[in-house]
C-alpha positions in Angstrom: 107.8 120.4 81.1 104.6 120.5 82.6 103.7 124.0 81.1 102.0 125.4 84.3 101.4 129.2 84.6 101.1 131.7 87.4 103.6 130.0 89.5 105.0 133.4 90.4 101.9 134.0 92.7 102.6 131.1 95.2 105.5 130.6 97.7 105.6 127.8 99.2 106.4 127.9 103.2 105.6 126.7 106.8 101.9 128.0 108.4 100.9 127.5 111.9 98.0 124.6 112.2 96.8 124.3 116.1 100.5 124.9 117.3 102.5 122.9 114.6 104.2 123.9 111.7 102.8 122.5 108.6 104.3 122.8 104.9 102.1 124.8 102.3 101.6 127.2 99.8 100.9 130.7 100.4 100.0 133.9 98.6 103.5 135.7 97.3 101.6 138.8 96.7 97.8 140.3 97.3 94.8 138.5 95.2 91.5 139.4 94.6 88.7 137.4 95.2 88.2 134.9 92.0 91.7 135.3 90.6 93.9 132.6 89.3 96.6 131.7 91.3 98.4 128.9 89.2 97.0 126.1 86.1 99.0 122.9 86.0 98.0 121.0 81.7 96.8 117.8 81.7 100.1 116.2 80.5 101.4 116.6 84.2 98.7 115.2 85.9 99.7 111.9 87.7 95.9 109.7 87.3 95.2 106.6 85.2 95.8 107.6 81.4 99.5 108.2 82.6 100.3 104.6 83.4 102.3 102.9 81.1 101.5 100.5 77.8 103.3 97.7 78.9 101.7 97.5 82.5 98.0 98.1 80.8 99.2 95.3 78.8 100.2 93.0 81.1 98.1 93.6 83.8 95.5 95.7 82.4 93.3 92.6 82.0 94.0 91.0 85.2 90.8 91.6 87.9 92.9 91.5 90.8 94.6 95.2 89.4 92.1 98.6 89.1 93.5 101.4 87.1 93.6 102.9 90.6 95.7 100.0 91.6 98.2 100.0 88.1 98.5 103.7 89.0 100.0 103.0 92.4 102.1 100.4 91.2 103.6 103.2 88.6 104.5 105.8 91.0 106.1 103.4 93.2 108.7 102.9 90.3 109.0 106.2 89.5 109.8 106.8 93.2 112.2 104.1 93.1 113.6 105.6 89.7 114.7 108.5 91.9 116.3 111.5 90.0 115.8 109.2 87.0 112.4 109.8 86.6 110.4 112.3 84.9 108.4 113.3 88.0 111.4 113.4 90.6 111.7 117.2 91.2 107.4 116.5 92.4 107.8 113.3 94.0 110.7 114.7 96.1 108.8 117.1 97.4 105.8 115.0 98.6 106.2 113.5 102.2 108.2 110.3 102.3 107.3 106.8 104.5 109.2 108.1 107.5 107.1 111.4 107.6 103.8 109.4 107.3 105.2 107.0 110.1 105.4 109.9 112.8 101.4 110.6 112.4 99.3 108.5 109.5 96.7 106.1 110.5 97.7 104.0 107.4 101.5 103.2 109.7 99.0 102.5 112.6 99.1 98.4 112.9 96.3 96.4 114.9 93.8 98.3 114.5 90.1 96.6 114.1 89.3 95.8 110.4 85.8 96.6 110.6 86.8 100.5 111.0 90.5 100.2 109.6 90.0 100.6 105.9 94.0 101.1 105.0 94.2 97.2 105.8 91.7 96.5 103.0 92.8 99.5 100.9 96.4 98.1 100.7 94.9 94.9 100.5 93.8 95.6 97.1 96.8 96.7 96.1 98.6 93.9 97.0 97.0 91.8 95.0 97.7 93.6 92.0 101.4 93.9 93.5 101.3 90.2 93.4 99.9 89.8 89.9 103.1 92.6 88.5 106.2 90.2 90.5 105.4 87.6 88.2 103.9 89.4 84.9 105.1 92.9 84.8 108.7 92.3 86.6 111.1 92.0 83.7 109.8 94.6 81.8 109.8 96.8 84.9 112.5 99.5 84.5 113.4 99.1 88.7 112.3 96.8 91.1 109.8 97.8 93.7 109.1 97.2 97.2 105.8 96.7 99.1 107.3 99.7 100.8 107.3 101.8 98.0 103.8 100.8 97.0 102.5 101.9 100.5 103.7 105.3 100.0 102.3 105.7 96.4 98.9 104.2 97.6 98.8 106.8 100.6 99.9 109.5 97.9 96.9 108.6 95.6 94.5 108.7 98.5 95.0 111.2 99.8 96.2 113.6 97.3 93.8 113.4 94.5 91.5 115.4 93.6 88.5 113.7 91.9 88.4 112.9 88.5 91.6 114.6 87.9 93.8 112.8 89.9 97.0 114.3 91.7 98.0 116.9 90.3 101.9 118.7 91.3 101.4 122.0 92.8 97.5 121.4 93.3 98.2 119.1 96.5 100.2 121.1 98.2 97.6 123.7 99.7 96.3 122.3 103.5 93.0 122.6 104.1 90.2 124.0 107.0 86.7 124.1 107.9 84.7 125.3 104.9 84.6 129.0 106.5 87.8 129.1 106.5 88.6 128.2 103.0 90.7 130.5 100.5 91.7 128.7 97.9 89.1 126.7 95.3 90.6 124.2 92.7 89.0 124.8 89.0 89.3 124.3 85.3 91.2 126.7 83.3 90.3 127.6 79.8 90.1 124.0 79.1 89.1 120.5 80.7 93.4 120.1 80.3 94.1 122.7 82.5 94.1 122.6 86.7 93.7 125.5 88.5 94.0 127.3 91.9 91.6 130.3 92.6 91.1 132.8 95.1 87.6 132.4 97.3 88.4 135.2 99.0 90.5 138.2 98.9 93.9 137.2 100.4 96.7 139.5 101.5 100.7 138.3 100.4 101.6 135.6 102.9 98.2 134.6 103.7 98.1 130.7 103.6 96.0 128.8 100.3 93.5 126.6 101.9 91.8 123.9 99.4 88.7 122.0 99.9 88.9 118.3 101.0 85.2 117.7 101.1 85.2 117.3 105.3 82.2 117.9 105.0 81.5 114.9 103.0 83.2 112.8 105.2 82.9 111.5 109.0 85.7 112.3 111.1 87.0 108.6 111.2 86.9 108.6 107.6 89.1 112.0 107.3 91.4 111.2 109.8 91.9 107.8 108.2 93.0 109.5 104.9 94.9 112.8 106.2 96.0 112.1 109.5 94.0 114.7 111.2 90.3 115.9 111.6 88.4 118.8 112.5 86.0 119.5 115.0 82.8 116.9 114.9 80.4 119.6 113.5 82.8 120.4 110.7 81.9 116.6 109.3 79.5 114.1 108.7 78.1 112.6 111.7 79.8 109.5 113.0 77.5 106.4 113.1 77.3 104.5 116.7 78.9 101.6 116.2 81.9 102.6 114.3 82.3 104.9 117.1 82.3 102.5 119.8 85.0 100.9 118.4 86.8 104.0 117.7 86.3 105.0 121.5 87.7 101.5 123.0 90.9 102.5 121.8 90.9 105.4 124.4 90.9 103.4 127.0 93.5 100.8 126.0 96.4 100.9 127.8 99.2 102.7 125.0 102.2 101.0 125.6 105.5 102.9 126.3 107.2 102.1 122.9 103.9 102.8 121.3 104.5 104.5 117.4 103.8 108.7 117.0 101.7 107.7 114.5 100.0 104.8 116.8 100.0 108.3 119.5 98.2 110.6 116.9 95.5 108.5 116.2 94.9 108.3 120.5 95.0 112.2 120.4 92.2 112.1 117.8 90.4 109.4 120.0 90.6 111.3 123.1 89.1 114.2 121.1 86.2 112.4 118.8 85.3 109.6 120.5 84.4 111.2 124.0 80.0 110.9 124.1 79.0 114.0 122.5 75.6 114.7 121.0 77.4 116.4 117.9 78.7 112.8 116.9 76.4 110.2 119.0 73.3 109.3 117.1 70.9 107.4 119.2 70.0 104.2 117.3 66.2 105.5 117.2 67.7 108.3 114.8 69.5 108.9 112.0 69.9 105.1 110.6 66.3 104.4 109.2 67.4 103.8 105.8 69.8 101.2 104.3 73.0 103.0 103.6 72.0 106.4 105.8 74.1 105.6 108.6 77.4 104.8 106.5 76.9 107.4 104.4 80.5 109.3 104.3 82.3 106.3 105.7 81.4 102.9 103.7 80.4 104.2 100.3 80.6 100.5 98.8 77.7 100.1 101.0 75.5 103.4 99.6 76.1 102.4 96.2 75.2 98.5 97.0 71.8 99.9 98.6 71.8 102.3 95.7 71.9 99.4 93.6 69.3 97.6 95.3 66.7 100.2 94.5 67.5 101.0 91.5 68.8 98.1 89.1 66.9 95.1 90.9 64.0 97.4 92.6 64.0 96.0 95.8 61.4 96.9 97.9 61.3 97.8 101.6 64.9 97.8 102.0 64.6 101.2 104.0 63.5 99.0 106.7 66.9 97.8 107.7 70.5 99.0 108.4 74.2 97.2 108.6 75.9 97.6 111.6 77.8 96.0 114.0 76.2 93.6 116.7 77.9 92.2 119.6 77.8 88.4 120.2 77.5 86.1 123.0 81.4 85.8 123.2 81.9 89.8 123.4 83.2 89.7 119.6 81.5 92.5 117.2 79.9 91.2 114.1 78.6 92.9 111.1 75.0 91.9 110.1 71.5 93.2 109.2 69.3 94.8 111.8 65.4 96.3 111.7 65.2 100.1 111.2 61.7 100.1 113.2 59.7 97.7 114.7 58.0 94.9 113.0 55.2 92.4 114.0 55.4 88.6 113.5 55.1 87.5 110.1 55.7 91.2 108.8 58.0 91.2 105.6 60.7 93.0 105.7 62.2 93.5 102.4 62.5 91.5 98.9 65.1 91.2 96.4 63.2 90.5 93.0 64.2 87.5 90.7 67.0 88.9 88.4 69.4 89.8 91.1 69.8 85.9 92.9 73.0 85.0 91.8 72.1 81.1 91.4 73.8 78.0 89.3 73.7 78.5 85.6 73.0 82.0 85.5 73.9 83.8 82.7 75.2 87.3 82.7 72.7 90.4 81.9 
């Protein structure tokens, strides 16, 4: 159905990751360096262009629902279709709710929303859920849970891969520290073809081991999407006061009936947020800029200071950063603070005409 190729060069087992046994793909027989393991066509590719007429249709236009979010909203029904649907033998392969409970932050409840972005992540989808119970239900070929939408939005999150979405097969490799890599995902002879390559020569059973961009990404931010992070030097560095707040939750007191997954995330606590200078930037350092010390963890705010510059050309806004402040009462507040010091009177940035948003504007 999905027309994929090379197949016969995978097997896909149990490898050994820090003492636990982890599902993946392995080599089934020696590879040379650069050569194809598998290609999965386009037509099997689970991202936007796959969602259905009638929910484009009907909730295509609505602004509460992203294709990101309509996308979710499909899977969940083609989980709920079970051996009904056209992507069963795939989707009952992938880990289910009760496998995410025992380890993902996104089953973790309580946590602070400033650093917690599955709350505002699922959030979003809500919404949209929302918007399809009244307009999209009876046209719906099964009815869905919030449940079910949680484990689609944790599937798309944290299984796709770019512009090209998840992709069966091309999710299941694990991943490691860039050094450790063996597997690279690439186009085939066309933009409509996946594919798995070698990085390095690889013996039969060696494990595939893909790229997720930790590298890219501080180690909140990849433990908040896989469940798991490497060391500190292996990511981007954390910024301070995300890591304060990720560090109070070592010392909290984990009650006895406490969740494995609420228990993972205090074994990645006790690991990343100890003081280390591989993660602990000095406020002096490393934030001068607006954006620089989210970078990797709030990219709304990059591209909002991205923005800034470019499409209103706002100047000085280098001389600030957004972080979290602590107030009289002990509560944590985000706001604005000074990237260097200034002298009375001193201006600190400006936001040209065309970007207030004001009464009576009119759109440009």
């Amino acid at each position: 159905d999905c027309g994929a190729v090379g197949l016969e060069t995978i097997f896909r087992g149990t490898f050994n990751h820090g003492g636990a046994s982890v599902r993946g793909i392995g080599a089934a027989r020696d590879m040379a360096k650069d050569e194809m393991f598998f290609c999965v066509q386009r037509r099997c590719w689970l991202d936007t262009f796959q969602v259905p007429e009638r929910l484009n249709v009907s909730l295509g236009q609505d602004p509460t629902c992203s294709p990101t979010s309509l996308l979710i909203l499909y899977i969940a029904e083609e989980l709920r279709l079970g051996a009904q649907s056209r992507w069963a033998p795939y989707l009952a392969a992938l880990p289910t709710g009760e496998d995410y409970k025992a380890f993902h932050p996104a089953y973790v409840d309580g946590l602070d929303p400033t650093v917690d972005y599955w709350q505002n992540w699922l959030a979003i989808v809500r919404r949209c859920y929302d918007a399809y119970q009244i307009a999209a239900k009876h046209a719906a070929p099964v009815r869905i849970t919030l449940e079910d939408v949680k484990v689609a939005a944790v599937w798309v999150y944290s299984r796709q891969h770019g512009e090209v979405g998840v992709v069966p097969m091309g999710d299941m490799a694990n991943t490691a520290p860039k050094a450790q890599l063996t597997a690279g995902a690439v186009y085939g002879n066309t933009a409509d073809e996946f594919c798995l390559k070698a990085r390095v020569p690889l013996k039969k059973g060696d494990e595939l081991l893909a790229d997720y961009g930790a590298e890219r990404d501080t180690p909140w931010m990849f433990f908040l999407l896989y469940g798991m992070a490497f060391g500190s030097e292996h990511h981007l560095k954390e910024d301070l006061q995300t890591l304060e707040i990720v560090r109070s939750y070592a010392t909290r007191p984990l009650p006895p009936d406490a969740s494995p997954a609420m228990r993972n995330l205090r074994s990645f606590v006790e690991v990343h947020g100890a003081p280390s200078p591989a993660v602990v930037v000095p406020p002096a350092q490393g934030m001068q800029r607006c954006g620089q010390q989210e970078v990797g963890f709030r990219p709304e705010w990059v591209s909002f200071c991205g923005w800034l510059a470019g499409h209103c050309e706002a100047e000085g806004i280098d001389a600030v950063f957004s972080g979290l402040f602590q107030k009289p009462d002990g509560a944590l507040v985000r706001g604005l603070g000074v990237a260097r010091n200034f002298s009375a009177g001193e201006t600190m940035f400006c936001v040209p005409h065309h970007c207030w948003v004001t009464p009576g504007m009119t759109p440009h």
